[in-house]
DSSP file (Angstrom, degrees, kcal/mol; ACC not computed):
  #  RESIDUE AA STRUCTURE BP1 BP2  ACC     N-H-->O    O-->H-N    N-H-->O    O-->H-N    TCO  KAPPA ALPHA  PHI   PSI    X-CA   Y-CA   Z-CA
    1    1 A X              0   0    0      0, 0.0     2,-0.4     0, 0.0     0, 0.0   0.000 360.0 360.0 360.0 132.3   10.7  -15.1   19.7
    2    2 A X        -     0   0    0      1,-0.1     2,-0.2     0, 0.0    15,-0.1  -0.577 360.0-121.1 -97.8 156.7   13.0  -13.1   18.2
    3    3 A X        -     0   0    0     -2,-0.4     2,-0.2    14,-0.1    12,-0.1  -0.423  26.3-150.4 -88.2 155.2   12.5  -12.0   14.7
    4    4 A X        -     0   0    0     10,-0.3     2,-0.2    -2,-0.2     5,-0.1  -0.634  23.4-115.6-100.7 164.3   15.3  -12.9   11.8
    5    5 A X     >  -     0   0    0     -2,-0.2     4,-1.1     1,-0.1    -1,-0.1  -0.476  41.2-110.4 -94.4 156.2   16.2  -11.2    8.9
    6    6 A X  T  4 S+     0   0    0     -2,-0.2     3,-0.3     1,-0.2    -1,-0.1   0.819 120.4  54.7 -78.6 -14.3   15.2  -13.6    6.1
    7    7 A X  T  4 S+     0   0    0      1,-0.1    -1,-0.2     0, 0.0    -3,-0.0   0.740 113.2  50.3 -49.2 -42.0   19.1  -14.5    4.9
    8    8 A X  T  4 S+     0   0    0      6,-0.1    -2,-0.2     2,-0.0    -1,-0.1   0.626  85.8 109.9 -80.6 -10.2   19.3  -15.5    8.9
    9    9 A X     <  +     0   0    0     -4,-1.1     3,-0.1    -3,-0.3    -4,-0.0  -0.401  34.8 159.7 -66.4 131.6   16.1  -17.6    8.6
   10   10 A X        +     0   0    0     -2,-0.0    -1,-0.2     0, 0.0     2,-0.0   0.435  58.4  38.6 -97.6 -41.1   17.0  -21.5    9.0
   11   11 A X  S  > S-     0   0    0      1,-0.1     4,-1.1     0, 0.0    -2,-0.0  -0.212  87.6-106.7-101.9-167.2   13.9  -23.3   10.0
   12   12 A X  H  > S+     0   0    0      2,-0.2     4,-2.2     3,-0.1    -1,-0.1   0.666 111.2  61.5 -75.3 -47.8   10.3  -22.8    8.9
   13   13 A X  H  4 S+     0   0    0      2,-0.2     4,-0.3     3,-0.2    -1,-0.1   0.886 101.8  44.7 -54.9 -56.2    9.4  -21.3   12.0
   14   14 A X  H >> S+     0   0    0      2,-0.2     4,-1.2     1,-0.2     3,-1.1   0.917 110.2  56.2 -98.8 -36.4   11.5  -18.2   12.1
   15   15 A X  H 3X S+     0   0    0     -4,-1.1     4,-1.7     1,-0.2    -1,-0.2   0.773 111.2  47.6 -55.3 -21.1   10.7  -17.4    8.3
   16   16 A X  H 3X S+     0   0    0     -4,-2.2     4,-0.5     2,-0.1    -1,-0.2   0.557 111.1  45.2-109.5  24.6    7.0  -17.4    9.3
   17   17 A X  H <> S+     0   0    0     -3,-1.1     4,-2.4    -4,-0.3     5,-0.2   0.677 117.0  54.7 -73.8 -29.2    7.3  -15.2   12.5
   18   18 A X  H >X S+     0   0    0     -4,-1.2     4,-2.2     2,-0.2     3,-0.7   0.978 113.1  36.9 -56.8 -79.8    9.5  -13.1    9.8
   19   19 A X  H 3X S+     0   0    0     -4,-1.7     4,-1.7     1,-0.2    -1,-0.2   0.830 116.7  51.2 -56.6 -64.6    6.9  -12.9    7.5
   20   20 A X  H 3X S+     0   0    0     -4,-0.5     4,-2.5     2,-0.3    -1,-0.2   0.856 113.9  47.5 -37.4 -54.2    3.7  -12.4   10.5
   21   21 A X  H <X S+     0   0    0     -4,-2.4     4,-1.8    -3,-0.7    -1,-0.2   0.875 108.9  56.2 -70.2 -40.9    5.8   -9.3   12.3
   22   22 A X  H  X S+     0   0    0     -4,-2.2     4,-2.8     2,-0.2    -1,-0.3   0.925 105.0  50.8 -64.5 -26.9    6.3   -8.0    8.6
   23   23 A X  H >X S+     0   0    0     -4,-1.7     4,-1.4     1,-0.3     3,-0.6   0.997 113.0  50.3 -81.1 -64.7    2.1   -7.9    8.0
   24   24 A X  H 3X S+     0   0    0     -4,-2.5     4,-1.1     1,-0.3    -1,-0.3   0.780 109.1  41.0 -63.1 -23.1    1.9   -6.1   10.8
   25   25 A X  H 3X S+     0   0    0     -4,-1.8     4,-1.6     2,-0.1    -1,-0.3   0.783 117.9  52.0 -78.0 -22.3    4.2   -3.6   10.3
   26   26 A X  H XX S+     0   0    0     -4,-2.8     3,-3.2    -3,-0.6     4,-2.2   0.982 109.3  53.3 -61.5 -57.9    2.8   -3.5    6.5
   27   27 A X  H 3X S+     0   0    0     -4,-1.4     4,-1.9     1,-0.2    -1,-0.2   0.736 106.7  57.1   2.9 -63.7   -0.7   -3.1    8.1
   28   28 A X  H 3X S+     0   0    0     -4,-1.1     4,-1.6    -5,-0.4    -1,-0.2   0.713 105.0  40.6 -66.2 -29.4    0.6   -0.5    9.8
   29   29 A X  H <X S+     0   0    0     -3,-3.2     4,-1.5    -4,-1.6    -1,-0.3   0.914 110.0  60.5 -74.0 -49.2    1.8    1.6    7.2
   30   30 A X  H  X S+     0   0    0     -4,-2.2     4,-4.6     1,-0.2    -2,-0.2   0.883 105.0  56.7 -30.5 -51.0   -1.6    0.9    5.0
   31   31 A X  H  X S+     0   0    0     -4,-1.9     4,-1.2     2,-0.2    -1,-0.2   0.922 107.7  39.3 -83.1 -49.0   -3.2    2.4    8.0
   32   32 A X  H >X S+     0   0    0     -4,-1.6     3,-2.8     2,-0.2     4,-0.9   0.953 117.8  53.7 -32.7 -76.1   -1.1    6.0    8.0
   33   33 A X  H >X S+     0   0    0     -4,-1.5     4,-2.2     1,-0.2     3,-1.0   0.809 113.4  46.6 -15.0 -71.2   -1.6    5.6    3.6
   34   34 A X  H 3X S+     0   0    0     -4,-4.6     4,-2.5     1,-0.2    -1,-0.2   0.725 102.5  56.6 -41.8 -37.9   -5.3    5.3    4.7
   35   35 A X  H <X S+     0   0    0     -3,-2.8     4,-1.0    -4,-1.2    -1,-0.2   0.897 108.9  49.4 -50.7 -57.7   -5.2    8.3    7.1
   36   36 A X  H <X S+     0   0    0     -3,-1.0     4,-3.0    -4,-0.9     3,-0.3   0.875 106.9  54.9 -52.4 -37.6   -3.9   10.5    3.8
   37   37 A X  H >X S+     0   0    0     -4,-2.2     3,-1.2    -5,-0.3     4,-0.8   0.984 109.8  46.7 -52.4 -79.5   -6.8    9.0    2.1
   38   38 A X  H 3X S+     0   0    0     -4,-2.5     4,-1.0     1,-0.2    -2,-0.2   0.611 115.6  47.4 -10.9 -43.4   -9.2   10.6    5.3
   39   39 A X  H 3X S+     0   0    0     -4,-1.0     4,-1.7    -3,-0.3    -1,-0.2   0.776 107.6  51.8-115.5 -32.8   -7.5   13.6    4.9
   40   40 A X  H <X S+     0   0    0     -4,-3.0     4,-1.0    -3,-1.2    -2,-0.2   0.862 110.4  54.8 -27.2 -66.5   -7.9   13.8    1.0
   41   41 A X  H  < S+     0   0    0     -4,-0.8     3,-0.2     1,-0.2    -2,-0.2   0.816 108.8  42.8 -30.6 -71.7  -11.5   13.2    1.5
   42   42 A X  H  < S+     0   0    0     -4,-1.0    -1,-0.2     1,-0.2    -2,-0.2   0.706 115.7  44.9 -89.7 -18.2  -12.0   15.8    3.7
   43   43 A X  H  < S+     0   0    0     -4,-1.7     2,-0.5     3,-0.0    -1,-0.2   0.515  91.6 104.7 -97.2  -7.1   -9.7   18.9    1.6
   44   44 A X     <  -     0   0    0     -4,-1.0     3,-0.1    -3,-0.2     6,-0.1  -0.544  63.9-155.6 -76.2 135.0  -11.3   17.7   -1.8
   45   45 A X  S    S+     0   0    0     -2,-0.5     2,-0.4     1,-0.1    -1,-0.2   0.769  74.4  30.5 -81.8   0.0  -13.8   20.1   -2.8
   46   46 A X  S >  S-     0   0    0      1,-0.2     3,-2.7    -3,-0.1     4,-0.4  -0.976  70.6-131.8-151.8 140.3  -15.9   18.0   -4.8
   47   47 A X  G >  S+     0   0    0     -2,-0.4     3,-2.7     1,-0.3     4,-0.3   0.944 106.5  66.3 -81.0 -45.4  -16.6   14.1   -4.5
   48   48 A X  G >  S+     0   0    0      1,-0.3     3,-1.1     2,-0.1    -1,-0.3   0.766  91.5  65.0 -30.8 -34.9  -15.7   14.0   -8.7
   49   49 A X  G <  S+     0   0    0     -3,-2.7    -1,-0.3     1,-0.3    -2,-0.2   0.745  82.3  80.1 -87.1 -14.2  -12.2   14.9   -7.9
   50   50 A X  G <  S+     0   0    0     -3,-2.7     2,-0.5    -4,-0.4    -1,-0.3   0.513  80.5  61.5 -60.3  -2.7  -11.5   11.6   -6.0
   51   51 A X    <   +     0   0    0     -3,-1.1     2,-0.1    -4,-0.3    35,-0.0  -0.912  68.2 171.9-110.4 148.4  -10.8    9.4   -8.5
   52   52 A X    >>  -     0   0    0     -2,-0.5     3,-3.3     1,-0.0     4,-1.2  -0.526   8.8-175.3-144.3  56.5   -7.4   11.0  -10.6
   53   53 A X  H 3> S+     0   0    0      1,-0.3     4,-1.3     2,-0.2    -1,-0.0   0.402  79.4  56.4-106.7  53.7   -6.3    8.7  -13.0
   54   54 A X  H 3> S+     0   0    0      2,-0.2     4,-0.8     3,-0.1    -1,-0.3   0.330 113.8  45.9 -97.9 -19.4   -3.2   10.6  -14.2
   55   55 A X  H <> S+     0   0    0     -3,-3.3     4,-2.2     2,-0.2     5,-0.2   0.809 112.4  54.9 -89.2 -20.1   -2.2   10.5  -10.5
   56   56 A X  H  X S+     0   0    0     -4,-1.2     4,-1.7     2,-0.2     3,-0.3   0.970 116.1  36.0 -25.2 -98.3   -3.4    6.4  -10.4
   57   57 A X  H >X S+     0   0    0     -4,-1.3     3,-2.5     2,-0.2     4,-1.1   0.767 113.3  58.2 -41.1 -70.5   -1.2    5.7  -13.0
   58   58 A X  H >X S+     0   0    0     -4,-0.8     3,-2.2     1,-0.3     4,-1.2   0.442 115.6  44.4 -13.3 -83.3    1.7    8.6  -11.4
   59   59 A X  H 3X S+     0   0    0     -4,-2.2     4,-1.3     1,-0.4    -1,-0.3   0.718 114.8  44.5 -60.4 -44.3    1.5    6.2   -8.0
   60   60 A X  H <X S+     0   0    0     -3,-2.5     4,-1.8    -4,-1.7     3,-0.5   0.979 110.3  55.1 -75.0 -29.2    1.6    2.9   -9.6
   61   61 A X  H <X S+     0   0    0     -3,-2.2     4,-3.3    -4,-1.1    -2,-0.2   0.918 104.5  50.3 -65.3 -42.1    4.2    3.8  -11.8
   62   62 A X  H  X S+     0   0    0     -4,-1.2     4,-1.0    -5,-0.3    -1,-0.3   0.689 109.0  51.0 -86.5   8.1    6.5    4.9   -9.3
   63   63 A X  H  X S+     0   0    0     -4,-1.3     4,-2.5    -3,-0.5    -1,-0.2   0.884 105.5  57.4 -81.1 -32.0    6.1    1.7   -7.1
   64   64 A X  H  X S+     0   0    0     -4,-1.8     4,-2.6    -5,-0.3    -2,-0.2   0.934 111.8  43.7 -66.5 -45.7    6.8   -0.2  -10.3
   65   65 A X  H  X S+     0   0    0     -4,-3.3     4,-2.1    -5,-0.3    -1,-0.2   0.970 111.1  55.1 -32.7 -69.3   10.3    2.0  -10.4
   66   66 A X  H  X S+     0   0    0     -4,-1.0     4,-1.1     2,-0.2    -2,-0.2   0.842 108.5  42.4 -38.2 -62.6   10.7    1.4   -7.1
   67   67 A X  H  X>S+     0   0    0     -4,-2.5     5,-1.7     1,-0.2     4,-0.7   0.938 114.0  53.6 -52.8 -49.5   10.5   -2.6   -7.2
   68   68 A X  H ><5S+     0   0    0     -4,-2.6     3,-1.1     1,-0.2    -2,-0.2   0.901 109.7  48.4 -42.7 -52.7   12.6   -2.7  -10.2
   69   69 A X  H 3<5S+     0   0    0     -4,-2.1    -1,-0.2     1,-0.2    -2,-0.2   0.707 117.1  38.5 -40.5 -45.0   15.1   -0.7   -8.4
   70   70 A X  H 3<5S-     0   0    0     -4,-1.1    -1,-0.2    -3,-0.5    -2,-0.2   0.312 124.0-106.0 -99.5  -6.0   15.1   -2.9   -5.2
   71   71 A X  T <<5S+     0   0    0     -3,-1.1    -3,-0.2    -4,-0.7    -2,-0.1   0.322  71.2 131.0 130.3 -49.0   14.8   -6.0   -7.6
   72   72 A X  S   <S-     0   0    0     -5,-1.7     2,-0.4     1,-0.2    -1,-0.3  -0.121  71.1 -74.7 -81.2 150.8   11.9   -7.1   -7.4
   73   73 A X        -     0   0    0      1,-0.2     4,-0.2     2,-0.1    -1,-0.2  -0.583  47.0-175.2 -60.3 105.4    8.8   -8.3   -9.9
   74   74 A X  S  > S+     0   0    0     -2,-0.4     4,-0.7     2,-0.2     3,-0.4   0.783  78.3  53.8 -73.2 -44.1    7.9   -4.8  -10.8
   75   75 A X  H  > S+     0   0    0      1,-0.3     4,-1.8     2,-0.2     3,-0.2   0.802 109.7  45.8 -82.9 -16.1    5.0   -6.1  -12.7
   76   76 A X  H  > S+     0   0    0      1,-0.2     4,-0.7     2,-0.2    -1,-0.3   0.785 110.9  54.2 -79.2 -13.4    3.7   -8.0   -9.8
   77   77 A X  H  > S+     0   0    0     -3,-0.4     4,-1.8    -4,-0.2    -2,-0.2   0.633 105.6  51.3 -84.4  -9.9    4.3   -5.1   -7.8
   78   78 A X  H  X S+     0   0    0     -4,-0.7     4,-3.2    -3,-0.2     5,-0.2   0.969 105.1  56.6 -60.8 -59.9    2.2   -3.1  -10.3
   79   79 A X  H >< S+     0   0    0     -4,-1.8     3,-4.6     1,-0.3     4,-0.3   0.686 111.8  46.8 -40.7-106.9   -0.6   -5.8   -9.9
   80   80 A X  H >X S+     0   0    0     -4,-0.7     4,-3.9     1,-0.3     3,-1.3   0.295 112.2  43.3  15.4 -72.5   -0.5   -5.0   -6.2
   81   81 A X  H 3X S+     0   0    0     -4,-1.8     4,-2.1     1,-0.3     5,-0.4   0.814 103.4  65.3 -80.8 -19.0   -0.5   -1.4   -6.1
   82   82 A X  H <X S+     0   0    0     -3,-4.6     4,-0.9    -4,-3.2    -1,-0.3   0.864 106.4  46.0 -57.3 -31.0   -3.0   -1.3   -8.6
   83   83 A X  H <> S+     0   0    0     -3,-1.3     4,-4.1    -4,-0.3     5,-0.4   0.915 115.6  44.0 -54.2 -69.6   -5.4   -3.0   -5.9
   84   84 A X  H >X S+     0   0    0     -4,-3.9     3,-3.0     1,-0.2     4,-1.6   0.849 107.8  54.8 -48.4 -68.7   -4.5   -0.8   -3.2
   85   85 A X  H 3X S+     0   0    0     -4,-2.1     4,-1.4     1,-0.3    -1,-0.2   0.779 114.0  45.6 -48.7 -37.4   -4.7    2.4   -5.3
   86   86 A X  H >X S+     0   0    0     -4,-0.9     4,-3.3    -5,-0.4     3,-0.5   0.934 114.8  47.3 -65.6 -39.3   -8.6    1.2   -6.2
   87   87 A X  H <X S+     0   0    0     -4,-4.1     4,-1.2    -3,-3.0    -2,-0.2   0.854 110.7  56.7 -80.5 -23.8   -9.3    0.3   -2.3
   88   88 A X  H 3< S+     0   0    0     -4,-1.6     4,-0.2    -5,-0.4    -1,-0.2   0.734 109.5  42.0 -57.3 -23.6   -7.7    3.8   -1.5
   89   89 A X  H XX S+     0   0    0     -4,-1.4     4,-3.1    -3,-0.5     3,-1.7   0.895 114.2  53.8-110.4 -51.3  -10.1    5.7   -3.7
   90   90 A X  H 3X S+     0   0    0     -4,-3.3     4,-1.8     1,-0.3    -2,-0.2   0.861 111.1  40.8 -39.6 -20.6  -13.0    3.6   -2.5
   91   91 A X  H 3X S+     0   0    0     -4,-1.2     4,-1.7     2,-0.2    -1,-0.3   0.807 115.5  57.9 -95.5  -7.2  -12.6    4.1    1.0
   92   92 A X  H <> S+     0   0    0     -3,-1.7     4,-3.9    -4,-0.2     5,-0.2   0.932 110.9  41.1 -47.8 -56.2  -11.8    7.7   -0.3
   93   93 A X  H  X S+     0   0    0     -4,-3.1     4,-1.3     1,-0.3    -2,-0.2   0.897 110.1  58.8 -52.2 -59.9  -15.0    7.9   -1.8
   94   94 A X  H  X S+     0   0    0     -4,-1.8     4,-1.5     2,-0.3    -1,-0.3   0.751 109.7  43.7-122.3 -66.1  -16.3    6.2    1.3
   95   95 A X  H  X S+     0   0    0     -4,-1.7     4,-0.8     1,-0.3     3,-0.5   0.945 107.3  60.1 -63.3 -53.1  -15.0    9.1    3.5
   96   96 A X  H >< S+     0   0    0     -4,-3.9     3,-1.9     1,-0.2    -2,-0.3   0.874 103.8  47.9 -31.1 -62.6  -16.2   11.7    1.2
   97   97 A X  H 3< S+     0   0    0     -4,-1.3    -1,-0.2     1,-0.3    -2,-0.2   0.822 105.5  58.9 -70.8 -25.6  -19.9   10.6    1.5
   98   98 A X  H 3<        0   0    0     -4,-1.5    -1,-0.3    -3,-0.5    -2,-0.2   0.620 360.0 360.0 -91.8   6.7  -19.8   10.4    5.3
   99   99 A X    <<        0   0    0     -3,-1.9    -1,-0.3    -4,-0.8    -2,-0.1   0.566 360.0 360.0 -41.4 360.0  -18.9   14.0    5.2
């Protein structure tokens, strides 16, 4: 099927193929993000240093920017990245221990 842009969406169908192709390409970007996380992990010298949260805040703020910019519910896009940012430093942490 080919995918539509979501203005080009008429039925039901082609807005949730829209929406299905997009999760996987978000996935797919989470999984690079995660990779930085991995790489974090392994150049921090000390497992204290993984949690930052003057860089927390830094990174949510500038998604909240971002959304605003683009439009969007900046404060639900806070909510959001405030999840990820917490599952980034667990699975930081995560990586860290299996050092």
């Amino acid at each position: 099927m080919t995918i539509l842009s979501g203005p080009d969406c008429t039925t039901m169908t082609e807005v949730r193929a829209g929406v299905d192709a997009l999760d996987r390409e978000l996935v797919a970007l989470l999984a690079r993000r995660f990779a930085y996380m991995d790489a974090a992990a392994r150049i921090k010298p000390e497992r204290g240093h993984v949690r930052d949260e003057a860089r927390k805040t830094e990174v949510i703020e500038n998604a909240r920017a971002e959304a605003a910019r683009l439009g969007l519910p900046d404060a639900a896009i806070a909510d959001l990245w405030e999840g990820l940012v917490e599952a980034s430093i667990a699975y930081e942490l995560a990586a860290f221990d299996r050092r």
